[in-house]
mmCIF file of the C-alpha atoms, coordinates in Angstrom:
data_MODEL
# 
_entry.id   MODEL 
# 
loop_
_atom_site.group_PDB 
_atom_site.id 
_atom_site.type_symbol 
_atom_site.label_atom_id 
_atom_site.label_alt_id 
_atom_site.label_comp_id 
_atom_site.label_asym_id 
_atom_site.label_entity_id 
_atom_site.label_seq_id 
_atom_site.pdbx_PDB_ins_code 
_atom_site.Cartn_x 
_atom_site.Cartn_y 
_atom_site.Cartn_z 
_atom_site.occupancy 
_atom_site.B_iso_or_equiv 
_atom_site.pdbx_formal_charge 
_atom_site.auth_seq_id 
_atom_site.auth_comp_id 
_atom_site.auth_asym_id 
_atom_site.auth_atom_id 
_atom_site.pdbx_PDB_model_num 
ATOM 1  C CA . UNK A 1 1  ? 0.943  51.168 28.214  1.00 0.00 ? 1  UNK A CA 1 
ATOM 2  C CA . UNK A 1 2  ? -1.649 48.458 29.762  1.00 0.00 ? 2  UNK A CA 1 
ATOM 3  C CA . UNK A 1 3  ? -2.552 47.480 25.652  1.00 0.00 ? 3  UNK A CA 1 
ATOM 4  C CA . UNK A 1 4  ? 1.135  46.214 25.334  1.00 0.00 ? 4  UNK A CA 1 
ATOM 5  C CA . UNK A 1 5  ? 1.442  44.722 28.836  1.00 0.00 ? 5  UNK A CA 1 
ATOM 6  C CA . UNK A 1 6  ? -1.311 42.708 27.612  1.00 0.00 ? 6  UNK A CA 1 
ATOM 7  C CA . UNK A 1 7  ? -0.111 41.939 24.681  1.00 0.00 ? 7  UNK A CA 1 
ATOM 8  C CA . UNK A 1 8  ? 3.118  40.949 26.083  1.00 0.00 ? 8  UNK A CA 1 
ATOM 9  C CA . UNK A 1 9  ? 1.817  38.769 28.347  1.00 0.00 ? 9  UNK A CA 1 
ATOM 10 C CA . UNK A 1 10 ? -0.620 37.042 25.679  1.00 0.00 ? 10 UNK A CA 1 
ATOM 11 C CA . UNK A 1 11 ? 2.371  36.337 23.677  1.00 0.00 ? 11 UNK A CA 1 
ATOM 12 C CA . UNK A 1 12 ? 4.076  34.880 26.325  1.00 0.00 ? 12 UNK A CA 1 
ATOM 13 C CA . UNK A 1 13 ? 0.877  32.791 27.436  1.00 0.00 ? 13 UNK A CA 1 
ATOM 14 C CA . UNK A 1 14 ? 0.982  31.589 23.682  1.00 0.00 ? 14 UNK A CA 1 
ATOM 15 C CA . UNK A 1 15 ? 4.528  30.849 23.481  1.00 0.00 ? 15 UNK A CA 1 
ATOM 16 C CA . UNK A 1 16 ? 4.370  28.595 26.630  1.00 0.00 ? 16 UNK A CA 1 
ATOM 17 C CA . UNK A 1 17 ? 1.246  26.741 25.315  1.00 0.00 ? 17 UNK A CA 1 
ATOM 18 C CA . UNK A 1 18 ? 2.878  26.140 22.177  1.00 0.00 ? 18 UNK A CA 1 
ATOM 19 C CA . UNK A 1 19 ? 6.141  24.681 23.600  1.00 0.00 ? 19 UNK A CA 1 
ATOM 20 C CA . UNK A 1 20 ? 4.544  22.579 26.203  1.00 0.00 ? 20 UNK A CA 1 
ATOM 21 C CA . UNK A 1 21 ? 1.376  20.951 23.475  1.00 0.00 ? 21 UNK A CA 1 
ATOM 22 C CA . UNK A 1 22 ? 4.642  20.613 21.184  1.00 0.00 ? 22 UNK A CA 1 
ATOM 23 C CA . UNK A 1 23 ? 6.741  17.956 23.941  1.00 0.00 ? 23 UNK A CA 1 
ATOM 24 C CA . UNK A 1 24 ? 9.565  16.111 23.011  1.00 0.00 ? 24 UNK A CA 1 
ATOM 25 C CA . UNK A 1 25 ? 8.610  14.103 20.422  1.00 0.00 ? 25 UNK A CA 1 
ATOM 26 C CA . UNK A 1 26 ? 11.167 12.228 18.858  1.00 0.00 ? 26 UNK A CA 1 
ATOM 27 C CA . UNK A 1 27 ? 10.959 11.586 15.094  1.00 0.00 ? 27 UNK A CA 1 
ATOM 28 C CA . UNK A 1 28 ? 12.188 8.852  12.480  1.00 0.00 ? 28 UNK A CA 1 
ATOM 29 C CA . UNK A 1 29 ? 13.159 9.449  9.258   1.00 0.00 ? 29 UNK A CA 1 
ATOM 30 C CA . UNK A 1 30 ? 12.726 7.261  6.335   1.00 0.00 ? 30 UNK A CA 1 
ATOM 31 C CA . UNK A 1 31 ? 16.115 6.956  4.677   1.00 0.00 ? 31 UNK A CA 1 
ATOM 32 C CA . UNK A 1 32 ? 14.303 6.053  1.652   1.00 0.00 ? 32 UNK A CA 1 
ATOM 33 C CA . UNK A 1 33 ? 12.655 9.421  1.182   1.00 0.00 ? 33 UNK A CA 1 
ATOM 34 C CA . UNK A 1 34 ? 15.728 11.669 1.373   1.00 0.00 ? 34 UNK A CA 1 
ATOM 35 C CA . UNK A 1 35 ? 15.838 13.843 -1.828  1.00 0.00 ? 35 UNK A CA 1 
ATOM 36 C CA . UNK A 1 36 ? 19.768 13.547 -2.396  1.00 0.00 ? 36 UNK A CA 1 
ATOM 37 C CA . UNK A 1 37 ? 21.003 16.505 -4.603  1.00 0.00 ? 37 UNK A CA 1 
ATOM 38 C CA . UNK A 1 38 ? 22.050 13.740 -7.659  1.00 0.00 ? 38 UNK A CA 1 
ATOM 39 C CA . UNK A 1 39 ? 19.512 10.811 -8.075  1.00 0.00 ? 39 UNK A CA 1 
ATOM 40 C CA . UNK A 1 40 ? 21.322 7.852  -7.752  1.00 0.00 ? 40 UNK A CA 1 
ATOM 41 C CA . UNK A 1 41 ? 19.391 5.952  -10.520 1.00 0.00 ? 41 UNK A CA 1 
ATOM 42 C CA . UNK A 1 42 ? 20.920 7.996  -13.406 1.00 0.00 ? 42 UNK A CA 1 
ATOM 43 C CA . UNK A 1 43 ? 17.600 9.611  -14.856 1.00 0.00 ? 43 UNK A CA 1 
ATOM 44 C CA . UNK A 1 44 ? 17.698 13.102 -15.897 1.00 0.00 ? 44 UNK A CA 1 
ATOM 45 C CA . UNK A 1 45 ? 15.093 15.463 -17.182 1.00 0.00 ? 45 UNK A CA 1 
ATOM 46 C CA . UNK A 1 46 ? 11.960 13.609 -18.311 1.00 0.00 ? 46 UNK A CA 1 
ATOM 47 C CA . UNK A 1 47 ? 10.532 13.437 -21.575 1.00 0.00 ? 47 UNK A CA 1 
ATOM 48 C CA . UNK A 1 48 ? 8.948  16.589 -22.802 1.00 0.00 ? 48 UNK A CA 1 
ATOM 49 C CA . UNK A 1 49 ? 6.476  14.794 -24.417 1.00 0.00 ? 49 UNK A CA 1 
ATOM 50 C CA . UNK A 1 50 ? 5.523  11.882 -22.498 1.00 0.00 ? 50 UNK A CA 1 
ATOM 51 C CA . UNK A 1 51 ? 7.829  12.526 -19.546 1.00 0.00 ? 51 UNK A CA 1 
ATOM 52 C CA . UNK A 1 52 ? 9.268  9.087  -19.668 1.00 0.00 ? 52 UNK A CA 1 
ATOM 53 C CA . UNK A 1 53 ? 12.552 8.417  -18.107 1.00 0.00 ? 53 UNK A CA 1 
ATOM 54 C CA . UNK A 1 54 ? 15.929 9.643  -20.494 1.00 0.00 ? 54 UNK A CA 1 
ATOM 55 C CA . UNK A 1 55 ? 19.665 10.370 -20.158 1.00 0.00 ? 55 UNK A CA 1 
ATOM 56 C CA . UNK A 1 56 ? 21.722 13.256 -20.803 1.00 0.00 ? 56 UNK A CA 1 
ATOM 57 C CA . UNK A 1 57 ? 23.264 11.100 -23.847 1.00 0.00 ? 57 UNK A CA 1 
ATOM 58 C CA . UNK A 1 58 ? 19.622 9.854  -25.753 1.00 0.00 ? 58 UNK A CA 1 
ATOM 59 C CA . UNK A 1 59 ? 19.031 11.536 -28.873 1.00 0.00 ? 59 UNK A CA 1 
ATOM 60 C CA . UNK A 1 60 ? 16.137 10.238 -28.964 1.00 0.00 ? 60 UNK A CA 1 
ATOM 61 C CA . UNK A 1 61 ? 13.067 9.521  -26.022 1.00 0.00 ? 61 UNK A CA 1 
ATOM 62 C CA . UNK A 1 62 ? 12.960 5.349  -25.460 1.00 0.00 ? 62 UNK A CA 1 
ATOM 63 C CA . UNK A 1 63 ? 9.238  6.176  -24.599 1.00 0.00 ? 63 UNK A CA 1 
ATOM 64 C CA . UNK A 1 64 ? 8.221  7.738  -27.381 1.00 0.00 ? 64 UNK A CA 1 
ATOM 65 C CA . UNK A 1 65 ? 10.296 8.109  -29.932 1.00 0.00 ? 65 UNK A CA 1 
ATOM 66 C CA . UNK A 1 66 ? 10.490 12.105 -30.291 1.00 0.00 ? 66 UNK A CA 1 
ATOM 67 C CA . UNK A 1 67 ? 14.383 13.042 -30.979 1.00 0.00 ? 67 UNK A CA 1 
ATOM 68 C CA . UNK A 1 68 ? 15.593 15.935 -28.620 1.00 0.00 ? 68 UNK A CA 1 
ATOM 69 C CA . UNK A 1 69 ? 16.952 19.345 -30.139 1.00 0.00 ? 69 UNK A CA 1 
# 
């Protein structure tokens, strides 16, 4: 019974330490570094060979000239 008294009370201790090092800090975000679902520039999968930059239409890599399927 005293073991998880204790341990109750450590918890609690901890909790309340945590919370009040934590404060209320308010924090910016970058716009630019939101991961949006869709990329906005049009890319798709990279490359396979030399992970350049392609689109769903290429049948062939810009990079490096490999065709795809």
């Amino acid at each position: 019974m005293f073991e998880a008294l204790v341990a109750a009370t450590a918890t609690t201790g901890l909790f309340a330490l945590a919370k009040g090092i934590r404060g209320n800090h308010q924090y910016r975000v970058d716009p630019q570094l939101v991961v949006t679902p869709r990329d906005e520039r049009g890319d798709d999968l990279p490359c396979p060979w030399c992970y350049g930059p392609t689109k769903e239409e290429d049948a062939r890599c810009q990079g490096c000239g490999n065709s795809f399927g």
